[in-house]
TIGUVEX-729800 format. One record per residue (C-alpha): x, y, z. Coordinates in steps of 0.5 Angstrom, whole numbers. Each point is the difference from the previous one (the first is absolute). Layout:
% TIGUVEX-729800
{{X; Y; Z}}
...
This chain:
% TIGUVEX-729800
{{106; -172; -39}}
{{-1; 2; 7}}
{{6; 0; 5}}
{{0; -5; 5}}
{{-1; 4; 8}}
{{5; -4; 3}}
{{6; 4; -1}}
{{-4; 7; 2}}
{{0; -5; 7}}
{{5; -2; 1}}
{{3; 7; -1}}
{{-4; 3; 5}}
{{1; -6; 5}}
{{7; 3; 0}}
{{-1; 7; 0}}
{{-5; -2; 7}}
{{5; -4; 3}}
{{6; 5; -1}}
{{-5; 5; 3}}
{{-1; -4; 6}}
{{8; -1; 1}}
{{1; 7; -1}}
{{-6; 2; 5}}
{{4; -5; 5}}
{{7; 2; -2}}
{{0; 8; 0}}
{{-2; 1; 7}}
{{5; -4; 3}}
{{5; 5; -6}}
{{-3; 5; 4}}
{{2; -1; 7}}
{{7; -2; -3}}
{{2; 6; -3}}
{{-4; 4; 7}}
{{5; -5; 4}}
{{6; 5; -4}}
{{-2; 6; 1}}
{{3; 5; 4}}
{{-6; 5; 3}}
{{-4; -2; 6}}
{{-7; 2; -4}}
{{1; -6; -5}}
{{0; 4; -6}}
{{-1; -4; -6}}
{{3; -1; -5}}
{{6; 2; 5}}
{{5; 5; -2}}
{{6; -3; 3}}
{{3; -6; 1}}
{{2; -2; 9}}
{{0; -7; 4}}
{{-1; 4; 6}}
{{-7; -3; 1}}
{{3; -7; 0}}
{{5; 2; 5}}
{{-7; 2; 4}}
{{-3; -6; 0}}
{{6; -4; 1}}
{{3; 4; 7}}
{{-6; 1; 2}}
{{-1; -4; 7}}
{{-8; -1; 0}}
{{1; -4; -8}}
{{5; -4; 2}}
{{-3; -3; 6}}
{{-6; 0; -4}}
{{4; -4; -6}}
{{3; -5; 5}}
{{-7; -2; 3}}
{{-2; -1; -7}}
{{6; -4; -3}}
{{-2; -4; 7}}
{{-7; 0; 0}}
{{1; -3; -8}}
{{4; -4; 1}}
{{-3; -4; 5}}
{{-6; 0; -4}}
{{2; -3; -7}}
{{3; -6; 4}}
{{-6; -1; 4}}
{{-4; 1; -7}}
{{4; -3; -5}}
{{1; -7; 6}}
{{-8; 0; 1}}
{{-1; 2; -8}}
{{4; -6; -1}}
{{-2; -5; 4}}
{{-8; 2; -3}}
{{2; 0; -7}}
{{2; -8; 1}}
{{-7; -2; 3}}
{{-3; 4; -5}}
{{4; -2; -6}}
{{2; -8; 2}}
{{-7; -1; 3}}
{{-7; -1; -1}}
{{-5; 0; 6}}
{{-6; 3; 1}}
{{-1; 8; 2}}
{{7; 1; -5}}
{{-4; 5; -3}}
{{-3; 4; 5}}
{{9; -1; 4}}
{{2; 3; -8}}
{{-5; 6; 1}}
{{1; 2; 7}}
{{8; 0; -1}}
{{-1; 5; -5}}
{{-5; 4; 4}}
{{5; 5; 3}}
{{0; 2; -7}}
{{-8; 2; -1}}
{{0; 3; 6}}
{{1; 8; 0}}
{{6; 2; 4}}
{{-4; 4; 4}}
{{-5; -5; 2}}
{{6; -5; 2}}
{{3; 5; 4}}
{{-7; 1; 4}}
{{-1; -6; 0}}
{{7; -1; 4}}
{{-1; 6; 4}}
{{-6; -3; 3}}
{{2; -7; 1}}
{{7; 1; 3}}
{{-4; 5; 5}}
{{-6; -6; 2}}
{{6; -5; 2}}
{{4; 6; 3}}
{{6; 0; -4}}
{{4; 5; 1}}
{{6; 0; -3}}
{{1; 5; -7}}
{{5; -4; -3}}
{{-2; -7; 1}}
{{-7; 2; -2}}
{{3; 4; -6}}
{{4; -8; -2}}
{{-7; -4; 1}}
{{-3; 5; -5}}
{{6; 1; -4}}
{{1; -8; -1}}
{{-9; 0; -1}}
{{1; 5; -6}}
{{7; -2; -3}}
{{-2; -9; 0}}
{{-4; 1; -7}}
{{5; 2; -3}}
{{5; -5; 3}}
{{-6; -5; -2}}
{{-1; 1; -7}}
{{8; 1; -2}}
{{1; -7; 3}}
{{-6; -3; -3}}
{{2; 3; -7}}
{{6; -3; 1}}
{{-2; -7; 3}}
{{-4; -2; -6}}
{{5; 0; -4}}
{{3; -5; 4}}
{{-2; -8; -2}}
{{-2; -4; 6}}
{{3; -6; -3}}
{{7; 3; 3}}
{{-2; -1; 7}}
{{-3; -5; -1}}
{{6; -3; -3}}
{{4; 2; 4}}
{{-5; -4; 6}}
{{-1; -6; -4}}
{{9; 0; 1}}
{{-1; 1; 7}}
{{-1; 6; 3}}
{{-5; 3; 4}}
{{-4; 6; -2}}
{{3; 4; 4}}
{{7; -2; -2}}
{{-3; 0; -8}}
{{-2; 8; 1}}
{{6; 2; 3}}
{{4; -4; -4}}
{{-4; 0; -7}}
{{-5; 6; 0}}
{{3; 5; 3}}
{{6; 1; -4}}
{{-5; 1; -6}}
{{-5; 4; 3}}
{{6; 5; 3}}
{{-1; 5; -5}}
{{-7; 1; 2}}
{{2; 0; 7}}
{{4; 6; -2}}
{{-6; 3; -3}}
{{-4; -1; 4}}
{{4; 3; 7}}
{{2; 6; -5}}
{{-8; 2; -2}}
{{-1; -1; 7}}
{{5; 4; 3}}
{{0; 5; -5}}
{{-9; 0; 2}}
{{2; 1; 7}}
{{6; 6; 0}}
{{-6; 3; -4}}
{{-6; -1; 4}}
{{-3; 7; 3}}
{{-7; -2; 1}}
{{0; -5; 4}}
{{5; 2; 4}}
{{-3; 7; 2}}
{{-5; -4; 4}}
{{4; -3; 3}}
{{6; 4; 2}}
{{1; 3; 7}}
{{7; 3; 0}}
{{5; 1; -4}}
{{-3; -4; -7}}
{{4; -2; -6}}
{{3; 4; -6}}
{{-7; 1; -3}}
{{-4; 2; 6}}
{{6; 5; 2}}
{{0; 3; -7}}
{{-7; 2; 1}}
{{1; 3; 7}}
{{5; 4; -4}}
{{-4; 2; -6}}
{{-5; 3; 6}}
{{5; 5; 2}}
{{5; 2; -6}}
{{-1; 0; -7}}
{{8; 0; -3}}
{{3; -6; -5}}
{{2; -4; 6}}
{{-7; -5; -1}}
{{3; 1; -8}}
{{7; -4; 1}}
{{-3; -5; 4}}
{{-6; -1; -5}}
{{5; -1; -5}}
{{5; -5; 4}}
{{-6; -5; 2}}
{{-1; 1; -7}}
{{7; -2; -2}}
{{-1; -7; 6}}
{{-7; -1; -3}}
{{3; -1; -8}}
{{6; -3; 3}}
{{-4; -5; 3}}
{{-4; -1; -7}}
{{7; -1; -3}}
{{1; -5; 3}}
{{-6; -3; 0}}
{{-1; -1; -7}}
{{8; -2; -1}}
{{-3; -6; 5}}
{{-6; -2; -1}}
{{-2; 4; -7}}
{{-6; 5; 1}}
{{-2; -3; -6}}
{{-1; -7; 1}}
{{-2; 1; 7}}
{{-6; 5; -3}}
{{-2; -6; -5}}
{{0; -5; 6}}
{{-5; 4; 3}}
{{-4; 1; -5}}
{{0; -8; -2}}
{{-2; -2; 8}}
């Protein structure tokens, strides 16, 4: 009797998704293991061990300026989104109206677009209407290009959610106002959280968009661009790794929240 191909499938499926993982892991090793090294010229694999570059990159003042406008412009950002993101998430989910489609598709179109074409896109834009101001500009596009994330985090989320706990709470008195502040949100709250980790983390990220639109002193991405112009030592390498260290933190804390699982099969069922 032939043997059945299933398992030969299957096991080659598991080979092609460790691949995959292991194409996405090892040049973040990389740049770990260069972050220690102790020679300017970035030997890999280093011979030594040092935290000199950690100690660059932390004293320097231009990356300190420059982490503090990020952590800022981030931080404004994932509030204005996730407040926006929700408030969108509940006229999609609760409502049926003409033209939900098309409001579903538009509020994910930041995502579609390349970056590159979004940051022209801004330049032009806030150049037509003489808007001027860099970190005012790097705001606006930063809220634009972290809300779909906002969105489909709470909407994820929301569906969860049974009308019937509004509507109860309605049927004994409460206004709608008061039955979200007092019903939904305390059980959507963990979305919430999400929703402003994923868009802080994209905006701290974010170097194309910003790159159009930065006149001065820009955010911690921008400035290690300038600084890989002119130098080529680790420092780039142990900044790398502690933004690494944010973004799995951020991860971490998303999955122990909300369950990265669960939100990828809400997904996919919506």
């Amino acid at each position: 009797m032939q043997s059945s191909p299933l398992p030969r499938i299957g096991r080659t499926s598991r080979a092609l998704a460790l691949a995959g993982c292991l194409l996405l892991i090892l040049p973040q090793v990389v740049v770990i293991i260069t972050s220690i090294d102790p020679n300017p010229a970035a030997i890999f694999p280093p011979h030594d061990f040092s935290l000199v570059w950690y100690g660059n990159a932390i004293t320097r003042p231009a990356f300190r300026e420059a982490l503090v406008m990020s952590v800022g412009v981030a931080s404004v950002c994932a509030l204005v989104a996730t407040a926006i993101g929700t408030l969108a998430a509940l006229l999609v989910v609760r409502h049926r109206f003409s033209g939900r489609n098309v409001l579903v598709a538009a509020l994910q179109l930041p995502m579609l677009v390349p970056e590159v074409l979004l940051g022209l896109g801004f330049l032009i834009l806030f150049s037509r209407i003489g808007l001027r101001l860099s970190l005012v500009n790097i705001v606006v596009a930063h809220v634009v290009i972290t809300m779909p994330f906002a969105v489909r985090v709470v909407i994820a989320n929301l569906q969860t959610v049974s009308p019937s706990l509004e509507e109860a709470a309605q049927v004994l008195g409460a206004s709608p106002a008061a039955s979200f502040l007092r019903v939904t949100l305390p059980v959507i709250r963990t979305g919430i959280v999400s929703a402003l980790i994923f868009s802080f983390i994209v905006s701290f990220d974010n170097f194309t968009v910003t790159a159009f639109l930065v006149t001065g002193r820009g955010t911690l991405p921008i400035e290690i661009y300038a600084y890989i112009r002119t130098e080529s030592d680790p420092t780039i390498a142990a900044i790398s790794t502690m933004m690494i260290g944010v973004s799995v933190v951020g991860i971490f804390v998303i999955d122990r929240l909300l369950g990265i699982e669960r939100l990828s099969r809400t997904q996919a069922a919506h």
